[in-house]
C-alpha positions in Angstrom: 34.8 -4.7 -57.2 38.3 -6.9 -58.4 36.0 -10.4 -58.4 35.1 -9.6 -55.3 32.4 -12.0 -55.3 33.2 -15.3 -56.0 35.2 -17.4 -55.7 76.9 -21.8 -36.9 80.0 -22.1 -37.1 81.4 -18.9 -36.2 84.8 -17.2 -35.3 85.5 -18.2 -32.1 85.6 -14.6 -30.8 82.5 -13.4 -31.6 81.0 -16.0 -29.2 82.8 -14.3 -26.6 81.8 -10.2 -26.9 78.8 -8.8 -25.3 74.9 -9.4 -25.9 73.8 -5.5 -26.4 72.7 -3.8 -29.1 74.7 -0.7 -28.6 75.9 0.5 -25.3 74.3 4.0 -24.4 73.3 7.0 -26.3 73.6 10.4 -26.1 70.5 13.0 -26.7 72.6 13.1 -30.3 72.7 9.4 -31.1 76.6 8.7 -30.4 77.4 4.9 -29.3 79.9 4.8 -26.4 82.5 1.9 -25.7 82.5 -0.1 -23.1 85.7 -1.2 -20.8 84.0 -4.4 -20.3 82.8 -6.4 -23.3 82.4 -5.3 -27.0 79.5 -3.1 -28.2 77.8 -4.8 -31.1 76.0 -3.0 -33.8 73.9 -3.2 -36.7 74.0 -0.8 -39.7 71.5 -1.2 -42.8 73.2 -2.7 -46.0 73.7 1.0 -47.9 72.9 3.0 -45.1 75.4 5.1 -42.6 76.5 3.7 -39.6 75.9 6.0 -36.4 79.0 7.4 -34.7 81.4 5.5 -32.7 82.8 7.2 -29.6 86.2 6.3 -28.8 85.3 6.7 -25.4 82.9 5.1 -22.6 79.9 7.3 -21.1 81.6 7.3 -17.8 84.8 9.1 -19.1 82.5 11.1 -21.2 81.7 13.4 -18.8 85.0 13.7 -17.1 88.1 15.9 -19.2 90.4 14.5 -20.9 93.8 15.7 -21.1 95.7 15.8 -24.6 93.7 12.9 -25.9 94.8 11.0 -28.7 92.9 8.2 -30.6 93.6 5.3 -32.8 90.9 3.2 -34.5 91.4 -0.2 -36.4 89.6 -1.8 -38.7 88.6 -5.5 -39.6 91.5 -5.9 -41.3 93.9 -4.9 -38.7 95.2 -2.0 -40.0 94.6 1.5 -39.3 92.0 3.2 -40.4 92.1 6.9 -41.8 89.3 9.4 -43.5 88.5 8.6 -46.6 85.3 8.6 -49.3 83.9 5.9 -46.9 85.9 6.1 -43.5 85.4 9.2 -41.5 87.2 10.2 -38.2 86.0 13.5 -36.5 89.1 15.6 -34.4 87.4 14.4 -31.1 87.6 10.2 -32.6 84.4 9.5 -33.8 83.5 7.1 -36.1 81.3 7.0 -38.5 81.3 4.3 -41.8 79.7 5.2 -44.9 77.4 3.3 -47.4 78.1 0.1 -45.3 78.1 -3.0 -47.1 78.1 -6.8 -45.9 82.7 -6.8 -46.5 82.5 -4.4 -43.8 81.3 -5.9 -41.1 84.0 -6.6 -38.3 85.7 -5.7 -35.4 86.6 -1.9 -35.4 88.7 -1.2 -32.5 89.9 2.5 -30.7 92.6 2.9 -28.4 92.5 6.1 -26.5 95.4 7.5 -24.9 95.6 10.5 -22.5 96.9 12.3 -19.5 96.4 12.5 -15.8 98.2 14.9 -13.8 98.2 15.2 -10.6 97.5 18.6 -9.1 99.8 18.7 -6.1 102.9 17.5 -8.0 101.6 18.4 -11.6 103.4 14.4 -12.1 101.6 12.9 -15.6 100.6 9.8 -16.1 99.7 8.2 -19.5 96.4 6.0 -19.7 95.3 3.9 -23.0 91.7 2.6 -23.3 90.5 0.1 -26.1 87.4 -0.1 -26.8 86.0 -2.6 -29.2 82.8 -2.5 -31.2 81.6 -5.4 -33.5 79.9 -3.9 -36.7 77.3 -6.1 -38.6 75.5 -5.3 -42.1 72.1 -6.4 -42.1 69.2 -6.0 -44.1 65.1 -6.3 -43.9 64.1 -9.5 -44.7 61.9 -10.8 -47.7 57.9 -11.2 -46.5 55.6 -13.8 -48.0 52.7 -15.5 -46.7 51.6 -18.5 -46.3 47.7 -18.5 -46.3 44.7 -21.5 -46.2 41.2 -21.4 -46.4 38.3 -23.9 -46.1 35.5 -24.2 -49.1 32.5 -26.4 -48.2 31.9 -28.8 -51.3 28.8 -31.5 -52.3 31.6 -34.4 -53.0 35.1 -35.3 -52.6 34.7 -36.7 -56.1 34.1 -35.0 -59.1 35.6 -32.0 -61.4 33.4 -29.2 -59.5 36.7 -29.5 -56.7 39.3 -28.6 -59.9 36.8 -26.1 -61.2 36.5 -24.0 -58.0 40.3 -24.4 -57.0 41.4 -23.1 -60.7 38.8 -19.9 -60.8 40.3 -19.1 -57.1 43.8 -19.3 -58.3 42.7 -17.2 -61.3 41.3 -14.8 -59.3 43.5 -14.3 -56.9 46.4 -14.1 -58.9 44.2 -11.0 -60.6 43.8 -9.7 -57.8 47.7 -9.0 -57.1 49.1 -8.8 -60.2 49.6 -4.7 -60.3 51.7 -5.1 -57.4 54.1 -7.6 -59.0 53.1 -10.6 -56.5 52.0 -14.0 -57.4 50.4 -17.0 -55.7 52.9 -20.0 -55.7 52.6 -23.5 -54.7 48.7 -23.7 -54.5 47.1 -26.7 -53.6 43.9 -28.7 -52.0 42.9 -31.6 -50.3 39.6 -32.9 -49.5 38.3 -33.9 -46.1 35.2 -35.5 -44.5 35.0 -32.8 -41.4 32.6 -34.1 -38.2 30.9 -30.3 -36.8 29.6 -30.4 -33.3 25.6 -30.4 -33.8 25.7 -31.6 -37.5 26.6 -34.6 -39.5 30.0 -35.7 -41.4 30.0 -32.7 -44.9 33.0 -32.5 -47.3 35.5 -29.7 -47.2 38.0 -28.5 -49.5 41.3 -27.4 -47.4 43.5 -25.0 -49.7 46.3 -23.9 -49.2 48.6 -21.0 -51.2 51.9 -18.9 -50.4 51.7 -15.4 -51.3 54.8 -14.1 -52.7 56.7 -10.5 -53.8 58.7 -11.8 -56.3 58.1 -12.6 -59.9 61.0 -13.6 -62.3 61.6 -9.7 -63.6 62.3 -8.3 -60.2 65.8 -10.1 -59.6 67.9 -7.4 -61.7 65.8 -4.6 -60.8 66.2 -5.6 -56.6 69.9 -5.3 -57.5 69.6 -2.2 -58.5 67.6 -0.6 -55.9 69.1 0.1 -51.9 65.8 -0.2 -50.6 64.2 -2.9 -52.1 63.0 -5.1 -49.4 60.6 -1.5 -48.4 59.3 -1.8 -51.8 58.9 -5.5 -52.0 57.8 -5.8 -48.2 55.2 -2.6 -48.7 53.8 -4.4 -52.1 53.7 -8.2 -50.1 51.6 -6.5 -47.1 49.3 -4.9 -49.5 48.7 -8.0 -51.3 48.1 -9.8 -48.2 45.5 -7.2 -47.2 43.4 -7.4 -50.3 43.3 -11.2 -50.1 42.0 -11.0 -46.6 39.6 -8.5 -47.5 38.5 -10.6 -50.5 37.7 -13.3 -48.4 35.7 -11.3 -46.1 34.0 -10.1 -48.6 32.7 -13.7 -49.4 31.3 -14.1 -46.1 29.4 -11.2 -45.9 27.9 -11.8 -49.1 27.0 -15.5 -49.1 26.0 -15.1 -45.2 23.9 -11.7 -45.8 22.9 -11.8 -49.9 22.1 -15.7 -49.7 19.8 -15.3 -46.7 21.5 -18.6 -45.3 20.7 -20.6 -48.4 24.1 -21.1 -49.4 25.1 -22.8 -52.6 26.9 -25.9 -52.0 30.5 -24.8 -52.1 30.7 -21.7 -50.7 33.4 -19.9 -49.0 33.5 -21.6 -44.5 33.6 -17.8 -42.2 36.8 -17.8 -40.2 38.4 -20.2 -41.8 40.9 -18.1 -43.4 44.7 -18.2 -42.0 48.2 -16.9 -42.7 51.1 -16.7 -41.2 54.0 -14.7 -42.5 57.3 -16.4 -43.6 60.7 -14.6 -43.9 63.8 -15.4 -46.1 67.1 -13.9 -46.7 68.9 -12.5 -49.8 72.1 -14.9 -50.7 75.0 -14.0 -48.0 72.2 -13.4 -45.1 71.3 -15.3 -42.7 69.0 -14.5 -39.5 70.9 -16.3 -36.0 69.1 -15.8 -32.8 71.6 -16.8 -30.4 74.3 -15.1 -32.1 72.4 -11.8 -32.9 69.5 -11.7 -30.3 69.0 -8.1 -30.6 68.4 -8.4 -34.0 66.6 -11.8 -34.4 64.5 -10.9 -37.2 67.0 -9.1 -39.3 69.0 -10.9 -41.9 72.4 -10.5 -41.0 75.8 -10.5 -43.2 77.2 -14.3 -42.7 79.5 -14.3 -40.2 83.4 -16.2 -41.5 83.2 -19.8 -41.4 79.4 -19.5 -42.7 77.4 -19.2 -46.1 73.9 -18.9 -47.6 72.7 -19.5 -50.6 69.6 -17.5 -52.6 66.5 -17.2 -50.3 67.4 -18.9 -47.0 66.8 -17.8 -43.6 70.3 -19.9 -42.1 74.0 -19.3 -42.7 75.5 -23.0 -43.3 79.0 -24.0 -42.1 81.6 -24.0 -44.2 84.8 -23.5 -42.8 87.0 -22.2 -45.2 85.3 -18.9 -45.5 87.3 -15.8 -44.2 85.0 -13.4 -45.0 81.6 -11.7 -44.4 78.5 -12.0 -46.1 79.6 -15.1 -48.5 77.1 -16.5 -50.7 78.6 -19.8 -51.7 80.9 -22.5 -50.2 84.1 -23.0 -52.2 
């Protein structure tokens, strides 16, 4: 039974584009433009992005006469099909394997014809349409967790004893799925109960983390790493929940309510879960609100360093996803 029983700045433009996720979809996925404010999106580091339509929905279901499209990328020149870029017959967009150096503003202009059908007169119309890409990836769980341990004394070495053992076994307990308890500690406090007298109680407190020091190059390696590390945290934080549940049912039902003297307190367990960001990610609520708890590529004129959840200002940065301030 695993020891079950004891123990910002940002560019100025991108403040100005609109608030949706995507603008409407077709039964096949496609995201439309829109005449009115830019379409922002948000593509998975590695993954595909879905298909742009040079086009809005309401021009969708009209014809087009001898349409002709034009897309630019972040960089302000034109994009073609290549290993990465590709550009269906009818002006679709679609980037491939998108990483953080792509993010931007890809940009379609759409040109065609409308004749009139008394006269057959033709008039050339242009359309641009302007979508704002952003990478983004998952974000790194841990867990902050504390529990309360009834004790005889806030003096002695019985305090140490118990808070080392429950480190120990703990730790034991998710070690096959490469997490680790990190920054452990306890304090003891003279708690007043309604009905009962002034007793001792140990207050600990431990973070539950994914990460030990051999899974840096490995995570660089892998696309999908946050699944793997994010499937492994949960999993960890359910065995430690069910660990501690498991003390209270056996003090409360094995001990027939003679406890010992430093035993596991029922609901006092607690967590909360705490995200971070890899280096060059940064999660901005105001500036990404449909898709506040993603880590998103630094936006130019911002950085983050290794395993914060905030892009920092630094204003000489042109480009996306930057991990450092020069």
């Amino acid at each position: 039974m695993r020891a079950w029983v004891l123990v910002s700045t940002v560019l100025w433009y991108l403040t100005r584009v609109g608030w949706q996720r995507f603008s409407e979809f077709t039964e096949k996925g496609f995201v439309y433009g829109n005449l009115v404010h830019t379409v922002k999106i948000y593509v998975e580091l590695h993954q595909n992005s879905p298909f742009l339509v040079c086009m809005d929905i309401q021009l969708a279901k009209k014809e087009t006469v001898d349409p002709t499209y034009s897309w630019v990328g972040p960089d302000e020149k034109p994009l073609t099909g290549n290993y990465r870029i590709n550009i269906t017959k009818t002006g679709k967009l679609m980037v491939k394997n998108f990483l953080e150096s792509l993010s931007g503003l890809y940009s379609c202009t759409l040109s065609y014809k409308i004749i009139k059908v008394q006269t057959q007169k033709e008039k050339m119309v242009k359309n641009r349409y302007d979508f704002m890409m952003f990478a983004y990836r998952e974000p790194d769980y841990s867990y902050q967790m504390a529990v309360h341990f009834t004790t005889k004394s806030c003096i002695g070495r019985y305090n140490e004893m118990l808070f080392t053992l429950l480190k120990k076994i703990l730790n034991n307990l998710i070690s096959d799925l490469s997490c680790h308890i990190k920054q452990p500690s306890y304090k003891c406090h003279f708690v007043k109960l309604p009905k009962h007298g002034i007793i001792p109680e140990l207050f600990i407190a431990f973070q539950v983390h994914a990460f030990v020091p051999q899974w840096g190059s490995s995570c660089n390696e892998v696309n999908d790493c946050e699944n793997i590390t994010n499937h492994n945290i949960l999993q960890a934080k359910d065995r430690i929940a069910e660990f501690f549940r498991s003390q209270a049912f056996i003090f409360y039902r094995e001990y027939n309510k003679t406890l010992p003297a430093m035993h596991f307190i029922d609901h006092s367990f607690q967590m909360a879960r705490m995200d971070s960001c890899r280096s060059g990610f940064g999660k901005n609520e105001g500036l990404h609100s449909n898709c506040a708890s993603c880590c998103v590529a630094c936006s130019p004129g911002t950085f983050s360093p290794d395993a914060d959840v905030t892009c920092h200002t630094c204003i000489s940065i042109i480009a996306y996803g930057a991990k450092f301030c020069p």
